[in-house]
N, C-alpha and C positions, 0 to 999 in steps of 0.2 A: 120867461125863458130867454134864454142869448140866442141869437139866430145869425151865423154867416151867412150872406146874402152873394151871391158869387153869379155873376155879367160874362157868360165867358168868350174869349176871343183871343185872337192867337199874336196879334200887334196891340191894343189895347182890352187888359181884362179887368174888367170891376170888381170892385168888392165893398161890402159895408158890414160894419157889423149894428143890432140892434137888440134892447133889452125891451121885453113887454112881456104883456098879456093883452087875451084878449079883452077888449071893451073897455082901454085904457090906453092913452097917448103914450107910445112907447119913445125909447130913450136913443139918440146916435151913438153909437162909443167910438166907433171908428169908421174910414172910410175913405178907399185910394183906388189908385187903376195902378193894376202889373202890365208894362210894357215888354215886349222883348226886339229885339232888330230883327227886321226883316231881312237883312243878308244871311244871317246863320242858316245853318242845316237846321231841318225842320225837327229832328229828336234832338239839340239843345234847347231848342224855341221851347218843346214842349217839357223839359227838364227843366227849364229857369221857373216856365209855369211851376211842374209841381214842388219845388222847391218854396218857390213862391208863398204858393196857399201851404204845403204845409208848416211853413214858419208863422201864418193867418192862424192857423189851428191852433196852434200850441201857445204861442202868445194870448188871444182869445179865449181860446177855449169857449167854443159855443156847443152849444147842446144841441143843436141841428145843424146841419148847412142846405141852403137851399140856393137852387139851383137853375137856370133858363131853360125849358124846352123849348126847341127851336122844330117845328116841325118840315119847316120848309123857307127857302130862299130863292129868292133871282139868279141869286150867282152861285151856284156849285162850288165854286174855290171859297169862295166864303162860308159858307153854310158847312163843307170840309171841315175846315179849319175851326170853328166854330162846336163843330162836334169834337172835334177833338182835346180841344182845349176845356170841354164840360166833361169828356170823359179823366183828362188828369185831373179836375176840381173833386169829381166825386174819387176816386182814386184818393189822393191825400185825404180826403175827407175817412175812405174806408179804411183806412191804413191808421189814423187815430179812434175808432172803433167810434166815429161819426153819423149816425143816421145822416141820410142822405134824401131829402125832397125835390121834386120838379115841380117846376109851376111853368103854365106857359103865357106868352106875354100878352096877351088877351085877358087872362084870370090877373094878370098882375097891375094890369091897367086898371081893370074895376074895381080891385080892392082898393089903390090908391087913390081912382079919382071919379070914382061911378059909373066910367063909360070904358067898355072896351076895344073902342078905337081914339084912343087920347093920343097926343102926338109926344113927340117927348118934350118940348119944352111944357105941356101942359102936364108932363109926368115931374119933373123934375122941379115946376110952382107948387105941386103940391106934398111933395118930397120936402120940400125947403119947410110948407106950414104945418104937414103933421108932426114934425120930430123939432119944429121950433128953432131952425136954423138960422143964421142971422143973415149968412150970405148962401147961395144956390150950389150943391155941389157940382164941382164941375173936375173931367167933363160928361159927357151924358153918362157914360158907361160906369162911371160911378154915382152918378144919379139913379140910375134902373136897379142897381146891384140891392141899394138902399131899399129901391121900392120892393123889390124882392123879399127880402128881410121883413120889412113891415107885412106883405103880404104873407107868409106867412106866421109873424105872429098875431094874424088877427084871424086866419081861416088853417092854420094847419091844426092845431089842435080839434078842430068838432073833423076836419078830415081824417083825423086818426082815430075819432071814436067812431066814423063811420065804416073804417076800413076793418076796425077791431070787434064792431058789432057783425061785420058781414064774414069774418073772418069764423066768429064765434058760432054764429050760423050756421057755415059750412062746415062745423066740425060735429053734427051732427053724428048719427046712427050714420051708416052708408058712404060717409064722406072721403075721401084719400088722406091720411095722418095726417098732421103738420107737420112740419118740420122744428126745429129747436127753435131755430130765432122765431119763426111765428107763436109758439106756443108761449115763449119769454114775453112776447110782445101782448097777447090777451091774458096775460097769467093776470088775476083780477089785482089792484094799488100799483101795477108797476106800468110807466109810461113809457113806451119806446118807438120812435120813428119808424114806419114800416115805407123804407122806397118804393117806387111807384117805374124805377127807369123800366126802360126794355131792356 
């Protein structure tokens, strides 16, 4: 699968894209930070974003995009802005009829590097050795955005057959309908990204 891997953040946002499967060294194809100036009004800032990724989308063309959950920050004005800037990723992303993943950066530490409190230079050493890069991407935010991507092409897939078996479950005798897109999503051959946001 192609996976947009998207860092999001409202002065420097990541991005990478990557090709895999799981249980096989996947491939870089791309990989940059969208900046925007901090002088502007805060709806151009966030209009260059979605602009941004959706020119990501349509260039690429990835079969998922995956995404930071940030559940919590120090700084309030950051962690704002930060949701904000994930909420136009997945936006672009919905708008090109994109499944849309969350991973949060704990899960995306240990998929890249075993442990989920890596720091990031020890995220972006191993960012550099599984996709076989010659030099380190830089800067972090595009280093994380990578390991995103990777992460989930090595754990979103058995996450979708868990979400689709439990989904399948609850469609029981007794259970509340589905909806369309769920019911598209466990219709039995056909794969499709079920999001996870709030």
């Amino acid at each position: 699968m192609r996976v947009l891997g998207i860092d999001p953040g409202l002065t420097r946002c990541g991005w990478g894209v990557v090709d895999g499967r799981p249980g096989a060294r996947p491939t870089a194809v791309g990989v940059g930070v969208v900046r925007s100036d901090h002088t502007l009004a805060l709806e151009l800032r966030l209009l260059e974003l979605h602009t941004a990724v959706t020119a990501l989308v349509r260039e690429h063309r990835p079969d998922v995009v995956a995404i930071e959950r940030v559940f919590q920050q120090n700084n309030k004005g950051t962690a704002t802005g930060t949701a904000q800037a994930a909420g136009v990723a997945a936006l672009a992303a919905a708008q090109a009829s994109r499944p849309v993943h969350w991973h949060t950066p704990s899960e995306v530490k240990a998929a890249i590097s075993g442990s989920g409190r890596a720091d990031k230079e020890q995220v972006t050493l191993m960012v550099t050795r599984v996709l076989g890069l010659s030099t380190p991407p830089k800067p972090a935010d595009a280093a994380d955005a990578l390991a995103l991507a990777v992460c989930h092409v090595w754990r979103g897939p058995t996450q979708d057959r868990l979400r689709v078996a439990a989904l399948a479950a609850g469609a029981g005798v007794g259970a509340a309908p589905l909806s369309v897109a769920t019911r598209s999503a466990v219709r039995p051959g056909r794969w499709q990204g079920i999001g996870s946001g709030r």
